[in-house]
MDTraj code that builds the backbone (N, CA, C; nanometers):
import mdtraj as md
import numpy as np

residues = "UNK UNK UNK UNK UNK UNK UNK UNK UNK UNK UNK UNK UNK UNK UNK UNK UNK UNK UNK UNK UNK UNK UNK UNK UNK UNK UNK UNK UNK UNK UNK UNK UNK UNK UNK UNK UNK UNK UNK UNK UNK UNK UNK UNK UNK UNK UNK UNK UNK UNK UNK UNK UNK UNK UNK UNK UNK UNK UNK UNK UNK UNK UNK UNK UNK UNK UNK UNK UNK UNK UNK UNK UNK UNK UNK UNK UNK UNK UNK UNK UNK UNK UNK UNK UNK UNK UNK UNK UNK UNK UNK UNK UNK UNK UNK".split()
xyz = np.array([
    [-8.3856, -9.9916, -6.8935],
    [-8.5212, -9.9429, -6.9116],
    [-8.5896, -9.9245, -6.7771],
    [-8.5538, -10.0012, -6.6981],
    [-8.6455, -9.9811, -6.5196],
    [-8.5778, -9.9174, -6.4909],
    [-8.4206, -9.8540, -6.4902],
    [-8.4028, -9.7281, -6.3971],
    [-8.4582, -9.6189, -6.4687],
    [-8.4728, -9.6082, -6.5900],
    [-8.5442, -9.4747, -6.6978],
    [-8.6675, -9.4585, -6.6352],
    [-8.7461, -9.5730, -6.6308],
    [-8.8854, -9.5506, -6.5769],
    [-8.8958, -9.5162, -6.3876],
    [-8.7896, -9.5482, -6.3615],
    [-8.7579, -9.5074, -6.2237],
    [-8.7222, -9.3405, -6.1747],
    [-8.6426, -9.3073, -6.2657],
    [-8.6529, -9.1962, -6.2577],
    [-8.7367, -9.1002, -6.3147],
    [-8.7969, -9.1607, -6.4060],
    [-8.8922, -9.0658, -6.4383],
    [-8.9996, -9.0907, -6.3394],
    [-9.0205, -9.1791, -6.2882],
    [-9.0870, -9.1843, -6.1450],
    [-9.0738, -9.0934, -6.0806],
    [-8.9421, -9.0811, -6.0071],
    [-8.9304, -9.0048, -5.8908],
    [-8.8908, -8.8642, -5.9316],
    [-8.8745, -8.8136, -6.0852],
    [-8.9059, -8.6630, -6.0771],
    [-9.0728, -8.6189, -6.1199],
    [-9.1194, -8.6772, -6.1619],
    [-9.2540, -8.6479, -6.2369],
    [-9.2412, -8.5936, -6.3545],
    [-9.3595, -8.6108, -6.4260],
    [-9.3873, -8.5596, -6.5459],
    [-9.4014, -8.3917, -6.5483],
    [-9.4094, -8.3788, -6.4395],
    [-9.4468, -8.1902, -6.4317],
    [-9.2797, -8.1242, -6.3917],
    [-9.2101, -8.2246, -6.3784],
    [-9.0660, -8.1428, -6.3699],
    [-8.9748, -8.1553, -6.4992],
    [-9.0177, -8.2750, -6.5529],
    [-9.0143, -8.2836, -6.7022],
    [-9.0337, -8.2077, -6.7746],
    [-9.1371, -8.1258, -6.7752],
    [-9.2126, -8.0169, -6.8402],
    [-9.1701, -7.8711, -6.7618],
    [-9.1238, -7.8835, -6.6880],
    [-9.0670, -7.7775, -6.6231],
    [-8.9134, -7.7408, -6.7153],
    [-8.8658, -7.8573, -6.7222],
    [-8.7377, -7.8596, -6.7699],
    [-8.7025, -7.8294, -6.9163],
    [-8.8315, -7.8613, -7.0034],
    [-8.8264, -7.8396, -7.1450],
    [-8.8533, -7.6970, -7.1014],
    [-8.9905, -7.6356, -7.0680],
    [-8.9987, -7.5179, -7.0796],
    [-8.8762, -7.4097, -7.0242],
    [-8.8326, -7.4405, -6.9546],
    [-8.6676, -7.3516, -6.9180],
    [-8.5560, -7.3927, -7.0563],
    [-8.5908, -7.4508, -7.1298],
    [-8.5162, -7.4521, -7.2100],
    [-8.5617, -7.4146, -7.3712],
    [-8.6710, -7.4221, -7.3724],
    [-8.7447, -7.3309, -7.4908],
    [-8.7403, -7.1953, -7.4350],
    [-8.7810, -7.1308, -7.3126],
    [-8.7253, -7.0183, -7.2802],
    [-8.5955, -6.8952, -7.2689],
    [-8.5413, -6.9952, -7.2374],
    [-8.3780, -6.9411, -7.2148],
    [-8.2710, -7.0085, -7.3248],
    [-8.2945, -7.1339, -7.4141],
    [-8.2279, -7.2019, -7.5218],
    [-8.0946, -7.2612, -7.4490],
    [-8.0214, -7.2991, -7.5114],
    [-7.9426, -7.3600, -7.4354],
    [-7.8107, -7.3231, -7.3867],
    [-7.8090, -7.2178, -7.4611],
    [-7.6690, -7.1144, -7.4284],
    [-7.6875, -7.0425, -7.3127],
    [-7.8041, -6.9745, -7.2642],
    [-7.8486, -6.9142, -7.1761],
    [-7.8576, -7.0061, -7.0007],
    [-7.8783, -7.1332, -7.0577],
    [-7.8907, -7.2056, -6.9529],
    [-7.7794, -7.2095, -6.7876],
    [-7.6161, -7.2115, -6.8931],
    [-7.5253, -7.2042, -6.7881],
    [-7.5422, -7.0660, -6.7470],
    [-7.5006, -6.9811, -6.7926],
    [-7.5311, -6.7970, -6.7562],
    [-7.6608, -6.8170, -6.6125],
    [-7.7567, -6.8931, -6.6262],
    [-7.8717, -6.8938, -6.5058],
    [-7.8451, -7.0077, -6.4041],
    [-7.7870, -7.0748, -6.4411],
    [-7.7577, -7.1599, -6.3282],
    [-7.6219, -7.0921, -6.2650],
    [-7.5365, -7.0226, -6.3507],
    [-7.4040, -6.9065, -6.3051],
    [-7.4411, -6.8272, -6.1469],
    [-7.6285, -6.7795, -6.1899],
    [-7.6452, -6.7114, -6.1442],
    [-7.7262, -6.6940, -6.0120],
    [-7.7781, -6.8640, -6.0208],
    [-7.8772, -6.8870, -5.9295],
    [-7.7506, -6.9435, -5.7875],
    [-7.6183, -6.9898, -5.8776],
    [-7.5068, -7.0168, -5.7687],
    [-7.4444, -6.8987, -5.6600],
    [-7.4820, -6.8151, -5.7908],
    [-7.4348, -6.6879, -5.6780],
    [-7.5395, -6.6246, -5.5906],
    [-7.6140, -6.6161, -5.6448],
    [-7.7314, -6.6134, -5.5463],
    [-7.7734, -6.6566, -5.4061],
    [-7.7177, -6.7900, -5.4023],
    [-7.7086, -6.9232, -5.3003],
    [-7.6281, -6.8589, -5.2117],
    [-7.5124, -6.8619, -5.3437],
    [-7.3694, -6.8300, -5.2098],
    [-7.3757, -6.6764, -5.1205],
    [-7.4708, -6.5579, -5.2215],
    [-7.4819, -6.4492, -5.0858],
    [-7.5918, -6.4955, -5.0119],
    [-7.6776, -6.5881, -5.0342],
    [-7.7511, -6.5780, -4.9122],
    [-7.6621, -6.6642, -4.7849],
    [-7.6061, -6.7937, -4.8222],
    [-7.5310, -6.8518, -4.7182],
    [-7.4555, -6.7253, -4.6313],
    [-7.3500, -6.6866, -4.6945],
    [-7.3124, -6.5372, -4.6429],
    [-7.3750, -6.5133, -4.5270],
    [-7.4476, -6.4397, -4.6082],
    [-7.5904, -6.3286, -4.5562],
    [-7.6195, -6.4216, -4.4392],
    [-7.6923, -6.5480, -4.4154],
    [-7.7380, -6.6445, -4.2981],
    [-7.5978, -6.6565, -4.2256],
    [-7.4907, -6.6695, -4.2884],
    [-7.3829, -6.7334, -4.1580],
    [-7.3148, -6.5525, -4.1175],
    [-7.3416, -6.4399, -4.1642],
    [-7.3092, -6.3202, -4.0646],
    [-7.4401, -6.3024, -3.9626],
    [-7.5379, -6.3443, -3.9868],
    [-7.6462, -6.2787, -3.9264],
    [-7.6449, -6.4031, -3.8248],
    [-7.5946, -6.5504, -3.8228],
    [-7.5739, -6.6274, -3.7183],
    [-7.4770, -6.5550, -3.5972],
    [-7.3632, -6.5257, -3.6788],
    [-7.2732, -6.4655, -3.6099],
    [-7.2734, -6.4051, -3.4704],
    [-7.3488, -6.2696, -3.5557],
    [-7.4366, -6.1684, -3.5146],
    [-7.5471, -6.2145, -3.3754],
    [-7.5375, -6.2737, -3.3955],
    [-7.6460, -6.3494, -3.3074],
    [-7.5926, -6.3852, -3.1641],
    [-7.5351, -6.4934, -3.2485],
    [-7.4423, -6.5915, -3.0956],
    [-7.3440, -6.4654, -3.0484],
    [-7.2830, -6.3628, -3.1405],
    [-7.1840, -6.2410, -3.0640],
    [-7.2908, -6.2165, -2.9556],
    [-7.4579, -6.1761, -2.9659],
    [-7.5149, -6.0702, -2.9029],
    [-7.5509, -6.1603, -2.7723],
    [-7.5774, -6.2836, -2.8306],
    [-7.6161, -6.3925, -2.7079],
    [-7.5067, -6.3736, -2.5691],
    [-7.3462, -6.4360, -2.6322],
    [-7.2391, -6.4270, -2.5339],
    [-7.2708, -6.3034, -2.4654],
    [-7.2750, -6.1639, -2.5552],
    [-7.2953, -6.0184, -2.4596],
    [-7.3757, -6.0416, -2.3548],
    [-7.4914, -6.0794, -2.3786],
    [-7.6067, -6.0345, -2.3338],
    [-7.5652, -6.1593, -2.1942],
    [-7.5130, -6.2792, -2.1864],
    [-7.4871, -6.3314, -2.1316],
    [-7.3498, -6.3030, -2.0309],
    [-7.3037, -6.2555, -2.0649],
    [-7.1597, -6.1605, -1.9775],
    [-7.2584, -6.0249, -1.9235],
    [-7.3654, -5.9580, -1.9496],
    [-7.3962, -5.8428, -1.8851],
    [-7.4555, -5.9313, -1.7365],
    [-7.5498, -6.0113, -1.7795],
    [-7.6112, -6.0732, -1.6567],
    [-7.5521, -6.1376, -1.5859],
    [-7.3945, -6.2197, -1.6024],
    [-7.2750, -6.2405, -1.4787],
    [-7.2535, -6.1423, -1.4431],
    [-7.2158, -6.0359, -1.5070],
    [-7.1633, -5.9099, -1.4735],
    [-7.2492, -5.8587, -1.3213],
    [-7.3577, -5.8038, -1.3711],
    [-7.4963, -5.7766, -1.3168],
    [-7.4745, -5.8398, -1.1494],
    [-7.5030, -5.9844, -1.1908],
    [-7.5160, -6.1022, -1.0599],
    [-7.4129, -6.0814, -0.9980],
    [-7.2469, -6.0863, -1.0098],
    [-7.1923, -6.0705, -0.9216],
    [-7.1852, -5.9069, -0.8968],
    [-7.2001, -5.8462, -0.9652],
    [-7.2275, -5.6555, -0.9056],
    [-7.3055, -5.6748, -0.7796],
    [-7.4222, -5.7257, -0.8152],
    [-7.5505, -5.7122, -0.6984],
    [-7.5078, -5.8304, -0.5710],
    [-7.4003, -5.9878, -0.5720],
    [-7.3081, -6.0545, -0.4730],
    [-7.2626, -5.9194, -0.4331],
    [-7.1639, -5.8675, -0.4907],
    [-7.0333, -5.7779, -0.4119],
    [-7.1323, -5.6640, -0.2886],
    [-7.2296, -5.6152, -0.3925],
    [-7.2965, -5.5213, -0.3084],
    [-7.3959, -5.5569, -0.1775],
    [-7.3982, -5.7005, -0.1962],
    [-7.4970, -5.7871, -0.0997],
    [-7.3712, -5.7370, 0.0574],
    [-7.2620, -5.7980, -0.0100],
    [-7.1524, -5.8833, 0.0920],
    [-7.0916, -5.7153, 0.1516],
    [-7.1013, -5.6099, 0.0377],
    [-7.0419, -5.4946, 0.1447],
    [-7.1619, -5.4485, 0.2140],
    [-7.2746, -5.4604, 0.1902],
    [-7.3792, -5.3818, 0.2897],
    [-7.3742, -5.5247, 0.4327],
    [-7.3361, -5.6401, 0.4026],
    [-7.3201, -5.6775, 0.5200],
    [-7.2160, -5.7062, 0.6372],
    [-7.1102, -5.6439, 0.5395],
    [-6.9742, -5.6089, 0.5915],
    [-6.9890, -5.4566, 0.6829],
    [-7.1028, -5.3804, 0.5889],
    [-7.1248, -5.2726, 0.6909],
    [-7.1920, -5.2609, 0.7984],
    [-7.3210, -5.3966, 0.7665],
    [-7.3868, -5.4422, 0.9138],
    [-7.3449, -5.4509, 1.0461],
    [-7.2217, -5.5248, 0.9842],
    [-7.1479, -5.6231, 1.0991],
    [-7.0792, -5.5322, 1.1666],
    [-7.0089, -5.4152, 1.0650],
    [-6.8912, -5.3170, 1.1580],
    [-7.0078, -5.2180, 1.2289],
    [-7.0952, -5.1987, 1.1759],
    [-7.2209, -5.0745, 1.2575],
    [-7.2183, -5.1739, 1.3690],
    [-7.2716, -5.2309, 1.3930],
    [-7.3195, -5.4063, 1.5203],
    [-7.1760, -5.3860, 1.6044],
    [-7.0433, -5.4164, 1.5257],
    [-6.9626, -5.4095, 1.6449],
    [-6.9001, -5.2867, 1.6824],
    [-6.8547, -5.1611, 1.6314],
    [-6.8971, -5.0958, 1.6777],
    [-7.0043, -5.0188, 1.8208],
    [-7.1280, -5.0798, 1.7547],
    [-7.2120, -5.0357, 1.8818],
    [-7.1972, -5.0932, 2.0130],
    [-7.1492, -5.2507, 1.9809],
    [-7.1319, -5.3008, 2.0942],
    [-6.9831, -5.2512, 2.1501],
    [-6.9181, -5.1711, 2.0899],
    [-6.7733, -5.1600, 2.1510],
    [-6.8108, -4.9903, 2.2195],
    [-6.9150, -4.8877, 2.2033],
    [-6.9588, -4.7893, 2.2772],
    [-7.0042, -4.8126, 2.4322],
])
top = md.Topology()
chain = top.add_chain()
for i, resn in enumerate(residues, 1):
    res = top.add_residue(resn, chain, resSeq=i)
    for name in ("N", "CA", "C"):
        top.add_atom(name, md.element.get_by_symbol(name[0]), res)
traj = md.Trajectory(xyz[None], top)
């Protein structure tokens, strides 16, 4: 009798009444068919959330390989304009 009153504790009386009325609504045959349906439901949205994670972390890595990319482009181009410094410099000093 105290776990009955316990749980009816911890769902309330308004989920109680939630629960009859889904079942004067839909009767009881209907019931599995909607819970059938609310499962599938679930399962395309999980889907749906774990491609669009995907999607995500793919664009992150990209976007993260353009800007190494980028950084050492703009190193290499640092190191040949001062590779060209140096040969203009000796050079001049060898005129």
């Amino acid at each position: 009798m105290n776990t009955t009153l316990l749980f009816l504790n911890a769902i309330g009386p308004e989920m109680i009444l939630v629960f009859f009325a889904i079942l004067l609504l839909f009767g009881g045959k209907k019931i599995p068919e909607l819970m059938r349906g609310i499962g599938k439901g679930i399962r395309e949205f999980n889907t749906a959330k774990g491609s669009l994670e995907k999607e995500l972390k793919d664009g992150m890595k990209e976007e993260e390989q353009r800007e190494k990319d980028a950084r050492e482009l703009r190193e290499l181009r640092e190191r040949e304009a001062r590779r060209e410094r140096e040969e203009s410099f000796i050079t001049r000093d060898n005129d």
